[in-house]
N, C-alpha and C positions, 0 to 999 in steps of 0.2 A: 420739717422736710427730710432732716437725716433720718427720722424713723421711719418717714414714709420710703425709704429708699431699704433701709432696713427690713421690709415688711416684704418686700419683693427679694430680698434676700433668701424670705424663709420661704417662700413661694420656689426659688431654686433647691432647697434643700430638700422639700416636699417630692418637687420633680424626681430627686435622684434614687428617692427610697421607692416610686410608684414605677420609675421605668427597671429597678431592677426584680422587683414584684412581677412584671411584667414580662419580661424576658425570660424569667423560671418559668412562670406558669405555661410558655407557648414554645416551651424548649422544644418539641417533639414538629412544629409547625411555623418554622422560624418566618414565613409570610404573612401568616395571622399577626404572631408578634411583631413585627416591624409597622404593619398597618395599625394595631394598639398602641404600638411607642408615639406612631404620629400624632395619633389621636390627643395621647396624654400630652407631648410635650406643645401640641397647638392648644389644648385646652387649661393647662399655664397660662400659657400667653394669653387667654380670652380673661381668664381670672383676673390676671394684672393687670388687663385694661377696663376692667369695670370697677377695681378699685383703684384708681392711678392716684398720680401726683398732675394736680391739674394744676397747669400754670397761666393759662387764658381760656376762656371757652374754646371750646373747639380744640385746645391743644394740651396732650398728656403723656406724661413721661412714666413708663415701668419697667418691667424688668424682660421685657421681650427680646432686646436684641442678646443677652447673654442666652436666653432658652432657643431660640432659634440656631445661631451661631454653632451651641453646642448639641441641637438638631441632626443638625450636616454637618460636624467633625465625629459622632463616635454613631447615630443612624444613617449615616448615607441619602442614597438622592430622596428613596421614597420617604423616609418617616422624615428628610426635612422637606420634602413637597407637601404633606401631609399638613405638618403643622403651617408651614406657611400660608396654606390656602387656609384656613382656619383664622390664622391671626389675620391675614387678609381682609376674610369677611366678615370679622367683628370689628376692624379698624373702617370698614366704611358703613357697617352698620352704627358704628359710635357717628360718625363725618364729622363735620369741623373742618374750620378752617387750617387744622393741621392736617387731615386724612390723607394729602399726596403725598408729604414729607413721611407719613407713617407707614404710608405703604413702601415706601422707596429704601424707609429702614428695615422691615423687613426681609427683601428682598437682596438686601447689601449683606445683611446680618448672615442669611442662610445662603447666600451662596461663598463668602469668607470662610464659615463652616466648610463647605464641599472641599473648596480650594485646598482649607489647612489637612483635612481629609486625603486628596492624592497625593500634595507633599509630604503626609507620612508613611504612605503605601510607595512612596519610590523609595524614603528614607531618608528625603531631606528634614526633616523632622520629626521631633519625638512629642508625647506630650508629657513634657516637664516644668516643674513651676514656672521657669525664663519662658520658655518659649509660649508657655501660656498666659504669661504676665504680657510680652509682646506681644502674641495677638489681640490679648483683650484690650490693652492699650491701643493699636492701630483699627482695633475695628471698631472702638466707642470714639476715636480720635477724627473715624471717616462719618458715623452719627454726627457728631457736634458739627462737623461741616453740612450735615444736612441741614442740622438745626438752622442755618444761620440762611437757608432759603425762604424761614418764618417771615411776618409780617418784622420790619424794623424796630417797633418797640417792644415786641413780644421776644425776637432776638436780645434785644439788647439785656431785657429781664433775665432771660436766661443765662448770659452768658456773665452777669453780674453775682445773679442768686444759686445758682443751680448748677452751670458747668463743671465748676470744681469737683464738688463733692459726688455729682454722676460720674463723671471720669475715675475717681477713686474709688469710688464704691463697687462699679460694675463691673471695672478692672478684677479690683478682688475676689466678687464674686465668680467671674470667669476660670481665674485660676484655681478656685476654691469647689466651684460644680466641674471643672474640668478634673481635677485631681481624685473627686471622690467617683466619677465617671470612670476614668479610666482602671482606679481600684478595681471596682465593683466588673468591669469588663477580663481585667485579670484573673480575677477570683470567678467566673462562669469560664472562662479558657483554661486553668486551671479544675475545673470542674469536671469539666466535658472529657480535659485528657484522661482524668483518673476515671470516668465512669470506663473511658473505651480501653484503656488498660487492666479494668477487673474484667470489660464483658470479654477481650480477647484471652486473658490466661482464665474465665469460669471455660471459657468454647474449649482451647489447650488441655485442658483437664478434665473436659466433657470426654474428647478424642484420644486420650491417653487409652491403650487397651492393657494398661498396667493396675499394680497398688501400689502408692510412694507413702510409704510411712515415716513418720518423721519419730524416733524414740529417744528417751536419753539413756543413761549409764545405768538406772533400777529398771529400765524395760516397758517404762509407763510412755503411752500413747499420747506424742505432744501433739500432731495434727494425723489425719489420714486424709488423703486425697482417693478419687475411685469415681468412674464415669455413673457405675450403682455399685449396691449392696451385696449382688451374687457373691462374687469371690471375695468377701471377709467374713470374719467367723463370727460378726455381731454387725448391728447397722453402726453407722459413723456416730452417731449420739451415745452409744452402751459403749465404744472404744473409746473414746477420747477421755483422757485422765484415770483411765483405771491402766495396772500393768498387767506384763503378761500372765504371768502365772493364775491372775484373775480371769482370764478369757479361754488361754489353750490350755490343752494336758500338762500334768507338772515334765515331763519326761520329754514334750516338744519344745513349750518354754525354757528350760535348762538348756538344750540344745542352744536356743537361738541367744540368749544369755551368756553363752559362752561365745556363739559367735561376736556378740555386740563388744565384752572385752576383749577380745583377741583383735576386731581392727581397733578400739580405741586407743590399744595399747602398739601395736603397727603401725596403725595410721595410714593400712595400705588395704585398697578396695578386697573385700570377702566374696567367693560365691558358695551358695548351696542351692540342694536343689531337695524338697521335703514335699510330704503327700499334706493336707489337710482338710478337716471337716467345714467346711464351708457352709453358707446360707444356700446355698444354689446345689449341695451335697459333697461327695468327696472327689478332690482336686488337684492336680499335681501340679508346682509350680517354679519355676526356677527364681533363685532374687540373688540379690549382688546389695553388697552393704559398703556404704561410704562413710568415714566419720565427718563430723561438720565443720569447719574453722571456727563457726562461732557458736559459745553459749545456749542455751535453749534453759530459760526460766533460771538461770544460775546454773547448769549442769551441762556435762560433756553431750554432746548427740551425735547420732548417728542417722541418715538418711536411707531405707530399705524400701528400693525398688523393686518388685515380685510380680513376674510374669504369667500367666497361666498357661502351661505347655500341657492339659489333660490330653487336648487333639493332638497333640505331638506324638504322645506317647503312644496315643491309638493307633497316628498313623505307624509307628514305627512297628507296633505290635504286627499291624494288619501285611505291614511290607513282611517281615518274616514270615507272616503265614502263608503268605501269595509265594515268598522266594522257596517255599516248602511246596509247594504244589507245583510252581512253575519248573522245578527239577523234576517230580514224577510225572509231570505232563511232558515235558522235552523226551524223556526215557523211552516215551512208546510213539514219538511222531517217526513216520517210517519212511520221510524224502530226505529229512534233513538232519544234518549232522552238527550237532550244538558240544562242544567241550568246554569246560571248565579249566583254566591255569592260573595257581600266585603266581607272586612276581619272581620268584625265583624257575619259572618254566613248570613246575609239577602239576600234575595233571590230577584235577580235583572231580568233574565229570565227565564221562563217555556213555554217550547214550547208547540204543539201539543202532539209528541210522549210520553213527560214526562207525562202528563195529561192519557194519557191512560196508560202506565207503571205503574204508583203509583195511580193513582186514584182521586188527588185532580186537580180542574182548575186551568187556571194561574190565575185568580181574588183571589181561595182562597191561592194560593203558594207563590205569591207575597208579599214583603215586611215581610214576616214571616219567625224563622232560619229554617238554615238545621238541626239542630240536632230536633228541633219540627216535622220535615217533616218526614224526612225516616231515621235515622240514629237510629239504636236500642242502649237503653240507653247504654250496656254495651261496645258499642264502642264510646260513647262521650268523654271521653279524652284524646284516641288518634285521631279522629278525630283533635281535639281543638289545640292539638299539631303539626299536618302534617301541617294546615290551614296556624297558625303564623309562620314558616319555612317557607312554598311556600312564604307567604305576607312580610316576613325579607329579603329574600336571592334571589327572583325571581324562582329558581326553583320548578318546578312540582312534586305533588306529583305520585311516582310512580308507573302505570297501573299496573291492577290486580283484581283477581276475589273479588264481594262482595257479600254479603244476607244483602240487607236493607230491610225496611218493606214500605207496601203500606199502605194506607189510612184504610185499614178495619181490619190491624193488620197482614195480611199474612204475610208471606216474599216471595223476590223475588233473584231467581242471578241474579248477571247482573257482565258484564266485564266495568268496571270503568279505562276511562281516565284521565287526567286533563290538563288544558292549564292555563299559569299566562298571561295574556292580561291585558297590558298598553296603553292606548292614550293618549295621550298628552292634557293636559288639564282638563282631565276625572280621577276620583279615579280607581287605579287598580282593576280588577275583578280575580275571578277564576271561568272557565267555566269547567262543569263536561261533559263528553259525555258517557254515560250509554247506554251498550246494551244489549237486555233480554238474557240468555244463559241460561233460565230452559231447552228448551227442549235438546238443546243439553249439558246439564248434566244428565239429565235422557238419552242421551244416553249411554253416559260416565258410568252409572250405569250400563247400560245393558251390555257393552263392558268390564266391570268390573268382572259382573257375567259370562262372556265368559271367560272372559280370565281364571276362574279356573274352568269352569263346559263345558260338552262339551256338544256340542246344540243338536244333534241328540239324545242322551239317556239321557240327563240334572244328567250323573254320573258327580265325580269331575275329570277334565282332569290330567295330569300328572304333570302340576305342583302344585294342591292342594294335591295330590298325594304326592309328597317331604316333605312337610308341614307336612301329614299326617304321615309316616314313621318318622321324623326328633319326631316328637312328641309322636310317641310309644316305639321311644327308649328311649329319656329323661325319659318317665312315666319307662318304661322298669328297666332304670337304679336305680331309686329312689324306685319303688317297690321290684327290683328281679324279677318277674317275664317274661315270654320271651314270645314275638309275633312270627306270624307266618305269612309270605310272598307268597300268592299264584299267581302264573303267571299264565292265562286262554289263551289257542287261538284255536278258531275254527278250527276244521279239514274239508279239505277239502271247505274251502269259498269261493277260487276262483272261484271251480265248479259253486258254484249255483249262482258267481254274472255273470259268462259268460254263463251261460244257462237261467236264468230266468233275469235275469237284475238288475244292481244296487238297485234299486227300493226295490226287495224284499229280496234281503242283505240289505238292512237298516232297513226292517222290523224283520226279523232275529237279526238284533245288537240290537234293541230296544227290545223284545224279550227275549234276554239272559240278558240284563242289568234289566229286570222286575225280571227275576227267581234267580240270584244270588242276587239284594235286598231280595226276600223274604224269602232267603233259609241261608242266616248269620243272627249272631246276630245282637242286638237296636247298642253295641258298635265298631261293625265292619264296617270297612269302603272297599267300591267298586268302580273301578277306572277305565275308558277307559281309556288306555293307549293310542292306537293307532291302525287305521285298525280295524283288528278285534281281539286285541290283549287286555284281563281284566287284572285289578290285584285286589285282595281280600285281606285286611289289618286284622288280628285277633289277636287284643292284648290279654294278660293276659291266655295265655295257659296254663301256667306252671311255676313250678319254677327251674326245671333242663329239660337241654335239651331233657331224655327220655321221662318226661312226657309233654312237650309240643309236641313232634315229636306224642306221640299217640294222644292229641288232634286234632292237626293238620290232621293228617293222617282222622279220624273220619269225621271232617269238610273236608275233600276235599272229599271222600268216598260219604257223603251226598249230596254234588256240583254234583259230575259227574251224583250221581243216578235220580240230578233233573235234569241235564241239559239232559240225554237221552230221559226224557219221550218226544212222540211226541207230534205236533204241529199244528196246521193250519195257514200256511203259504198261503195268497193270493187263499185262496179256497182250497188248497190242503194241504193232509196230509204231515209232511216233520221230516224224522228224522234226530237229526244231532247229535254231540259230541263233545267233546273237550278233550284239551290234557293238564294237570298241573304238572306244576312244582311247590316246596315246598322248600324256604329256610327260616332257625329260624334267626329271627331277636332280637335277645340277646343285652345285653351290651357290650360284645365284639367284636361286628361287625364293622370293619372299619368306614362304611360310610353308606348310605340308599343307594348311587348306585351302593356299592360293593354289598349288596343285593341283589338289582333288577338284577343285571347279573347274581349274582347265582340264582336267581329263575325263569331267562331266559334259561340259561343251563342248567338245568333242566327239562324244560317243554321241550326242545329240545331231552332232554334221552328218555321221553315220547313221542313222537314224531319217535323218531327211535324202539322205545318197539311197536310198532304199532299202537299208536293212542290209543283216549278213554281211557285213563289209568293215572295213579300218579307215579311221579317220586322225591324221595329227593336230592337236592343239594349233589354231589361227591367231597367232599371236596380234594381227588387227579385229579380230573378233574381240579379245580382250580389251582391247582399246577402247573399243564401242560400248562393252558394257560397263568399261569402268568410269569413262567421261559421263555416260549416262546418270549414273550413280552421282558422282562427283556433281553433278550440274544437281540434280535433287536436293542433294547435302546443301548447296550454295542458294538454292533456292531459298529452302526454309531459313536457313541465315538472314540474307535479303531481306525477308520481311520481319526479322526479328527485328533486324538492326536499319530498319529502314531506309535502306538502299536503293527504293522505288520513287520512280517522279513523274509527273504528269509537264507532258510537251503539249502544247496548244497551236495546230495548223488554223489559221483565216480559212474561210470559206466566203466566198465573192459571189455577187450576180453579175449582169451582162455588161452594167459598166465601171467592174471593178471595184465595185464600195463594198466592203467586210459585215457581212449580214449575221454571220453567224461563224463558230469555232468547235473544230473538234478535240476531245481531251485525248491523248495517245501516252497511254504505261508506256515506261520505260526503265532499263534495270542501269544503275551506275555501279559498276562492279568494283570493288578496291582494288582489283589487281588487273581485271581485261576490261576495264574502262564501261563504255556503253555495251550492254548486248542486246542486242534486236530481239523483236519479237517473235518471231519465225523461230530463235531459238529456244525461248522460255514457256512462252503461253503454251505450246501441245505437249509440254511437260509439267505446268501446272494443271489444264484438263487432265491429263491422264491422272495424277497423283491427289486430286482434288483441292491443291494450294490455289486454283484458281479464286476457289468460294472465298476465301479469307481477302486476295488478291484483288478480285473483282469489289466485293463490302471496299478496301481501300481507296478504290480509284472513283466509287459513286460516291464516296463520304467526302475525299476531297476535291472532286469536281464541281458536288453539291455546294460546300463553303464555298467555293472561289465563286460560283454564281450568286451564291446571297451578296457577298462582300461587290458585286458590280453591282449588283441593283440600285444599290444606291448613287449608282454613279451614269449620269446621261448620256455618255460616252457609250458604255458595254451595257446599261440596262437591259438598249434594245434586242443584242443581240442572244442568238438562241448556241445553246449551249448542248452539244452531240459527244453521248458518251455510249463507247461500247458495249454489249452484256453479254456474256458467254451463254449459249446455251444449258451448260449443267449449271450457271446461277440462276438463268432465268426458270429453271426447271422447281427449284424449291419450294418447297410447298407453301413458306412463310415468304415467299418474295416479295409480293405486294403490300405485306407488313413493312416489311425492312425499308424497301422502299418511301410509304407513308412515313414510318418513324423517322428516317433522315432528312424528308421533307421539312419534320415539323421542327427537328433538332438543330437544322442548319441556317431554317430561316430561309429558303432558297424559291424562286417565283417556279413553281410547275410549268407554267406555260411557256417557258424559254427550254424547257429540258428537253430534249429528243435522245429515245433511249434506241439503241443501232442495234439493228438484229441481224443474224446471218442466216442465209435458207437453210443451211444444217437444220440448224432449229425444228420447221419445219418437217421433218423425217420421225417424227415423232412424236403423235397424239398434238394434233392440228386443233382438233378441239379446244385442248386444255390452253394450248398458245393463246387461242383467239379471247380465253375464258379475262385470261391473265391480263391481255392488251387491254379490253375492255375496262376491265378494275380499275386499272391506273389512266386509262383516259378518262372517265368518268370525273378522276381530280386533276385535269387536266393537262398530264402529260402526253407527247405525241412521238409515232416508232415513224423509224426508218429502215428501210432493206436492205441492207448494206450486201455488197459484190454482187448485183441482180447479175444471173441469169450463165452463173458458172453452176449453178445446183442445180433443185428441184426446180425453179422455174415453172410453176405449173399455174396456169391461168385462174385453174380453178379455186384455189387458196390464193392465189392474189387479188378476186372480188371478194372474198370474203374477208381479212383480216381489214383490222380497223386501222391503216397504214396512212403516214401526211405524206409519205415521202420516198422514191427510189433511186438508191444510187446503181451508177453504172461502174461498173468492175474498170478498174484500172489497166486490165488487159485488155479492154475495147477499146477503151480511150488512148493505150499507143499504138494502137495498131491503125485507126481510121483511116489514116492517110498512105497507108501501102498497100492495104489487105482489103479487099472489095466486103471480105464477108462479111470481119471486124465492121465495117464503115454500114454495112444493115444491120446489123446487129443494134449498132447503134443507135440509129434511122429509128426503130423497131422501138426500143425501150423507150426512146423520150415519144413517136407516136402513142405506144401504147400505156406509159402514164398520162400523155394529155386526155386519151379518150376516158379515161378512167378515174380523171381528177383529180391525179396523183400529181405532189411537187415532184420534180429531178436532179438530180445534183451529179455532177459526170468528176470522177474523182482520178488521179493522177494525170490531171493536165501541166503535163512541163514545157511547153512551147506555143507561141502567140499564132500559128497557123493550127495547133487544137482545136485553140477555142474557139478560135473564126470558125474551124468545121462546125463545131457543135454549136455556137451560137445562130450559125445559119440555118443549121435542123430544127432551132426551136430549142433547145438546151436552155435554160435560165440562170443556172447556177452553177459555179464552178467550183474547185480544190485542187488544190496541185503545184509543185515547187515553182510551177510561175510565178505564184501567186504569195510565197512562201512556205519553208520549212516549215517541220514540226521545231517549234523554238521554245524556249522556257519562259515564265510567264514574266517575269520585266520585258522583256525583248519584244517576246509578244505584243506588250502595253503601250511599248515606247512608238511599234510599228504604227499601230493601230491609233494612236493619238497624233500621230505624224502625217494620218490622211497617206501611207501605202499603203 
């Protein structure tokens, strides 16, 4: 039996020499190889179960659990899934009445492997003899307990004849195939590192664009390194172990023989730089020689690194030819002035164009400084300073305008480059490139005087205009005293530039800019604004506002009386006028263009007075427009920051039960609390914040309808929501519409969208196109304020209408006003004949509604009945049966 255990022994030893066979051969395909390990180490295990150790039919003892085990400790899951299923399916191809216990050892055997496997990838274990002595112990330790699931007498054989010497045996074998495993696993990790270590420094030495020769102390070639053969003077096979003298000229090798003792004898790195004949031809190259710390074959060495600088030398050749051309080319360019200076200021070239720029030859500029030439004394020591920077550091001093002086003392601008130019061999230079830019300064001048004067009447334009204002307020303030702001504009310009021709409106602007200079004071200033639009600057009117307004007034009185007299205009006589406005420009004025708007609003009062006349700034005129303004600003806010809400009024029939609700926007302002609608909505119409406005108030009208629906309470009721005209105009309306529908989940047929006859005023058509669309999915309109508009019979048989309300100015008036009270009469007749519902809207008293209930009225709205309330309030109303 000890043989037969023995036998399975070598059956492991077999294993360890085929799985490292194995692992070489699929080096390059390490999946192939792990699927082959499987293969071999299950086909062990099929070996040693077809020659076992039988100890009852049916049951046999080999050497599978140490080959499985060590399966999944050094192949991991696949190669021991591999072999397990293998040993599997020969362990129930053998059956027997062992075949469950055999399988159960397998299965214990190769996942123990796994196990011992992660514990030594986290590092709780190594595979060292102990720790391999202890696993194989506990894992034939957990077999023998399988064992003892056998038949009772087949147990007890075993554990009489057999326990022992399996425990012992396959103990050792474990440590023993574990130990030569993990070798052989060392020795391929060891393998692999050295392979990737010669193929990274062959790659290194591929890339090198050097030669590193390695020599010793006679000159003979101990290795050469080289990506090819080009740049040495034999291939690597004819150098290596011959010396120099055998390869180069006797008179190169000498050379470099004496370099090799001169560092070995230093001990401190060499350079030269030598031509030689090459495989690739003749080569210039620079090298640098290091002696070695250690030995080479028993002798001193030296390591000679050798560059190939042939391109170098060409380019450097090439640069001197070009810097030999690029001098006679600068000589004859005939805009630009190119000099030449060392560092100590002398003047190396002076072309042509410098010669005529400054005025001296190159015979006298030559060899003389710059700062003697053109540099004006009071920039010599910055100069002196830019010079030795550029000549320390290689950088250029930086382009930019200059005024040096010419030979006769003038000055000139010029736009100043500078270039630092090195040749090799040659003292560096610094080359100036100088180009004349007077005249285009003097345009720059003229473009100057444009930019605050304007060219047709050479008044100040409106931005010397700011200037000018900006600076009689300061004086303004420092004195006390208050100027006066006059806006001028031609009445009537456009006429005479479309009848007689631009031509003599410009004659006319120059004209009135002649007459109001002559007609203010030396300290007043006159300004085209624009067009044909003046302003007249008059400081120092006054010292309170009445008596600057009577100066003022006086001075503009004088303006008008000059600017009527007539004219001769292009041969003909031409009388014309104009129209001012007047605001005082005090210390307390905002700004100079909160000004100029009041003394444009003004000339516009003038303007509507009929022309030819003086108007002063309305200081509640400014008021108007600036609340204006200010409400717009706060508008967009508003919806930014969601400051809008929907109020919900009951709408009743006759005996008071809540049928239906209107949704009413509403603005809650952070600072003036609620603001009505009267004051927001015809300035969201106007400004178009309605469309964004209105999309809000259908979107959350829409939700609050979906969220009743479900509720039997507010199901029933119908739900009445506003729509402006310019929303309902949109082309995409009946989209938006549908898409909120379907977004909010909201029943159509409860929805009533409220229209105003405005609406109608335009393209009646298109309304009726629109209503239709959206009745079709069944929502239903209503007319809201009948019969303050159009009112016109004709467009109220045709629109596809459920519904008219009666304007709230009928409905307080019924009971004083006989007209009101037909009117009324009138509307709910001529809905009944028409088929039309009714609904009579600002009912605030119980003798209203009687009126209107007794006309035939059906439905009512109105503070009787309830405010516009917020929707809990609403909820609580309306569940409370008021």
């Amino acid at each position: 039996m000890f043989i037969e255990l023995v036998k399975g022994v070598s059956l492991l030893l077999a294993l360890c020499f085929l799985h490292g066979v194995n692992v070489r051969l699929w080096r390059s395909r390490p999946l192939v190889g792990r699927l082959c390990s499987g293969v071999i180490f299950g086909g062990i295990c099929v070996i040693g179960m077809l020659t076992p150790l039988v100890l009852e039919p049916g049951v046999i003892f080999d050497a599978r659990s140490v080959v499985l085990s060590m399966a999944g400790l050094f192949g991991g899951p696949l190669v021991a899934g591999v072999a397990a299923a293998m040993a599997g399916a020969a362990r129930l191809a053998l059956a027997g009445e062992g075949a469950v216990i055999g399988l159960l050892v397998i299965l214990l055997c190769a996942a123990s492997g796994l196990l011992y496997r992660r514990a030594r990838a986290r590092g709780w274990l190594d595979v060292d003899p102990v720790s391999l002595a202890c696993f194989g112990l506990l894992t034939h330790v957990a077999v023998l307990a399988l064992f003892q699931f056998l038949p009772a007498d087949v147990a007890r054989h075993f554990n009489g004849m057999v326990a022992q010497p399996f425990l012992l045996t396959f103990t050792c074998a474990t440590v023993v195939l574990g130990l030569l495993l993990r070798d052989m696993e060392d020795r391929l990790s060891t393998e692999r590192a050295l392979a990737g270590t010669a193929a990274r420094l062959s790659a290194i030495t591929r890339a090198i664009p050097d030669v590193l020769l390695v020599l010793d102390d006679q000159g003979r070639y101990v290795e050469v390194l080289s990506h090819d053969d080009g740049p040495l003077a034999a291939s690597v096979s004819e150098l290596v172990g011959r010396r120099l003298h055998e390869v180069l000229p006797a008179g190169q090798a000498d050379r470099f023989m004496t370099l090799i003792r001169d560092t070995l004898w230093s001990r401190r790195t060499q350079g030269i730089e030598y031509e030689m004949r090459t495989r690739s031809g003749l080569r210039h190259f620079e090298g640098r020689v290091q002696a070695l710390d250690a030995r080479v074959n028993g002798r001193d060495g030296v390591v000679f690194l050798a560059r190939d600088i042939t391109e170098r030398r060409r380019a450097e050749s090439a640069l001197r030819e070009s810097e030999l051309r690029f001098r006679s080319v600068l000589l004859n360019i005939p805009s630009i002035s190119v000099q030449g200076y060392r560092a100590d200021g002398t003047t190396t070239y002076w072309n042509r164009a410098s010669e005529y720029l400054y005025g001296y030859t190159a015979e006298e500029a030559m060899g003389r400084s710059l700062l003697d030439l053109i540099i004006p004394s009071f920039m010599h020591d910055q100069v002196r300073a830019e010079m030795r920077r550029m000549f320390d550091t290689g950088e250029a001093i930086p382009a930019g305008e200059l005024r040096l002086r010419r030979k006769d003392g003038s000055m000139v601008d010029v736009f100043s480059s500078h270039a630092f130019v090195e040749v090799p061999g040659q003292p560096p230079e610094m080359f100036c490139i100088d180009v004349d830019i007077s005249s285009r300064k003097a345009a720059e001048e003229e473009a100057r005087y444009l930019a605050f004067y304007d060219a047709l009447t050479q008044l100040p334009n409106r931005r010397l205009l700011v200037d000018c204002l900006q600076r009689a307020l300061t004086d303004g303030a420092r004195s006390g005293l208050i100027a006066a702001v006059f806006f001028l504009d031609l009445d009537n310009f456009k006429t005479l530039n479309d009848t007689r021709g631009h031509e003599v409106g410009d004659l006319l602007l120059r004209l009135v800019a002649r007459r109001l200079r002559d007609s203010v004071r030396e300290q007043d200033t006159v300004a085209r604004l624009s067009g044909d639009a003046f302003v007249v600057v008059a400081p120092g009117l006054g010292r309170g506002a009445p008596e600057a307004a009577a100066g003022a007034r006086a001075l503009g009185e004088h303006l008008l009386a000059r600017l009527r007299e007539p004219c001769d205009l292009a041969g003909h006589e031409y009388h014309f006028s104009m129209s001012v406005g007047v605001a005082l420009l005090d210390p307390a004025s905002e700004s100079v263009d909160e000004v100029l708007k009041q003394a444009d609003m003004a000339m516009y009062r003038a303007k509507d007075a009929g022309r030819d006349t003086l108007r002063f700034f309305d200081p509640d005129m400014q008021q108007a427009v600036t609340r204006r303004a200010m409400l717009e600003v706060e508008l967009r806010n508003g919806l930014r920051q969601d400051q809008f809400l929907l109020l919900y009024q009951p709408q009743v029939d006759g005996e008071g039960r809540v049928t239906g609700v209107e949704a009413l926007v509403r603005w809650r302002h952070p600072a003036r609390g609620m603001v009505p609608p009267s004051e927001f909505i015809p300035m969201a119409e106007e400004t178009g914040l309605i469309l964004p406005l209105g999309h809000w108030v259908m979107e959350t009208a829409l939700r609050q309808q979906a969220r009743w629906r479900l509720d039997p309470v507010f199901g029933r009721l119908d739900l009445a929501v506003n729509v402006s005209p310019r929303q309902f105009r949109q082309e995409d309306f009946v989209a938006q519409v549908l898409a909120l529908l379907r977004d909010t989940g909201a029943d159509p047929a409860r929805i009533k969208l409220e229209l105003t006859e405005s609406l109608l005023l335009h393209s009646v058509d298109s309304a009726i196109e629109t209503m239709r669309a959206l009745r079709a999915h069944g929502l239903s309109f209503a007319l809201d304020d009948f019969g303050t508009g159009y009112s016109s019979l004709n467009y109220l048989k045709r629109l596809p209408l459920a519904q008219i309300k009666i304007d709230q100015s009928f409905v307080r008036g019924v009971l004083r006003d006989p007209s009101d009270a037909a009117i009324a009469r009138s509307i709910i007749a001529l809905a009944d004949s028409l088929g039309l519902g009714v609904i009579a809207e600002g009912v605030e008293t119980e003798a209203h509604r009687r009126f209107l209930l007794e006309h035939g009225c059906p439905a009512f709205q109105g503070y009787l009945f309830g405010r516009p309330m917020e929707l809990d309030a609403f909820e609580r109303q309306v569940r409370a049966g008021r």
